[in-house]
Each structure stands twice: as structure tokens, then as C-alpha cells.
VMD Tcl script that draws the C-alpha trace (Angstrom):
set ca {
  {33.51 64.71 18.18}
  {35.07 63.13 14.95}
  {33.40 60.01 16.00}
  {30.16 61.67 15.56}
  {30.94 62.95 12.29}
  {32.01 59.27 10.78}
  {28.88 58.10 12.44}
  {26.66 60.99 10.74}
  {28.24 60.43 7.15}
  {27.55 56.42 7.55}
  {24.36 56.92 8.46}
  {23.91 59.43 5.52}
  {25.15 56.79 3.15}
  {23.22 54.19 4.18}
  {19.62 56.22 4.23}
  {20.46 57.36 0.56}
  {21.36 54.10 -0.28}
  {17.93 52.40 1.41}
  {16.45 52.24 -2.32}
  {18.98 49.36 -3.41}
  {19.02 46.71 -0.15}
  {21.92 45.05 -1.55}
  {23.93 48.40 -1.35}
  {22.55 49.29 1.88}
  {23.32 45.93 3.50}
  {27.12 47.07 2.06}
  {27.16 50.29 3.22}
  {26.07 48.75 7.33}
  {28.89 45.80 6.52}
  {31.41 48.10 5.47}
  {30.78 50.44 8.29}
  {30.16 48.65 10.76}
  {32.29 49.84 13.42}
  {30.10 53.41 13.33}
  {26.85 51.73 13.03}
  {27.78 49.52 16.13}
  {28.38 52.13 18.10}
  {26.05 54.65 20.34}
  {27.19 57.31 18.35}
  {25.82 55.28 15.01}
  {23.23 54.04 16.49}
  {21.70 57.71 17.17}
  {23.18 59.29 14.21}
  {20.95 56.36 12.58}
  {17.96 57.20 14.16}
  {18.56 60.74 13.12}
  {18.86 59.55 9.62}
  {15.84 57.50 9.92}
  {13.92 60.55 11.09}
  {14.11 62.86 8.05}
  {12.69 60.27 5.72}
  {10.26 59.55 8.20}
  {8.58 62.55 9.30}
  {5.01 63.70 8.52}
  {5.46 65.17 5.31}
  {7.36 62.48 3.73}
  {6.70 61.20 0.16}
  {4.62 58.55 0.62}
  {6.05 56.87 -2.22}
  {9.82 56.45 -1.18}
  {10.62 52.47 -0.96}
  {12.95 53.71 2.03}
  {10.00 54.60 4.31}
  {9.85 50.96 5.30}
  {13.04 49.76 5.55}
  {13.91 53.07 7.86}
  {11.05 52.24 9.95}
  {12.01 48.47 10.56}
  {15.97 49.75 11.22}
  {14.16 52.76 13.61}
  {12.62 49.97 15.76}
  {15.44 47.64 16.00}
  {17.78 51.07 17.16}
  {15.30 52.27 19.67}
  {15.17 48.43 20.90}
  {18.82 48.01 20.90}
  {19.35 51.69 23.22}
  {16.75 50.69 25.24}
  {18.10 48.01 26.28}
  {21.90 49.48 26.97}
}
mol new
graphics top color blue
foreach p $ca { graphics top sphere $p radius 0.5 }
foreach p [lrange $ca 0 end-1] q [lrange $ca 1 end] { graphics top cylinder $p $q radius 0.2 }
display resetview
């Protein structure tokens, strides 16, 4: 379980940090070990999600930068 939990509150930091790429490319570097595994890569889908669900602000510069790292996540579990 505490593997979840480091991989939830990377994810968290990087989503909140989407707004300022050099920060958020930091934040993946730094962490890398969560992001890399399943565990981060669903807890970063997860983080994706909330800032991209219907009733998002339009306006948030990290809509598209969550949608581009959704894709690649989905790609990279889908293929194992």
C-alpha cells in the first residue's frame, strides 16, 4: 500500500505543477521511480482525470498537457 501512496502524492505534485513545464518535467525526473511504475502510472491517470473531466475550466493551461501524458499512460498499460 505505501507504494500507492508515494505514487498518489507524485502524481499530485506533478498535476499541480502542469502550469510551469519546467517544474513539471522536475517533479517526473525527480520522481521517477513512482511515475515508472504501474502504481504511478495509474495514480497518473487518476490525476489526469480530475482536471480532465466534463466540467473542467476550460481555461486551465494543464488541460493539454494532462491529455497528451493521459494518452501516452493508457498507451504504455496497454501495452504491458
Amino acid at each position: 500500500m505505501p507504494r500507492v501512496l508515494g505514487a498518489l502524492d507524485s502524481a499530485s505534485l506533478w498535476a499541480s505543477s502542469l502550469a510551469i513545464p519546467v517544474l513539471a518535467d522536475r517533479v517526473r525526473h525527480e520522481r521517477r521511480s513512482d511515475f515508472d511504475s504501474r502504481d504511478g502510472k495509474l495514480m497518473t491517470l487518476f490525476a489526469c482525470s480530475k482536471m480532465l473531466r466534463p466540467y473542467a475550466h476550460l481555461e486551465d493551461p494543464r488541460q493539454e498537457p494532462a491529455r497528451r501524458m493521459a494518452e501516452q499512460v493508457v498507451k504504455e498499460l496497454q501495452a504491458g
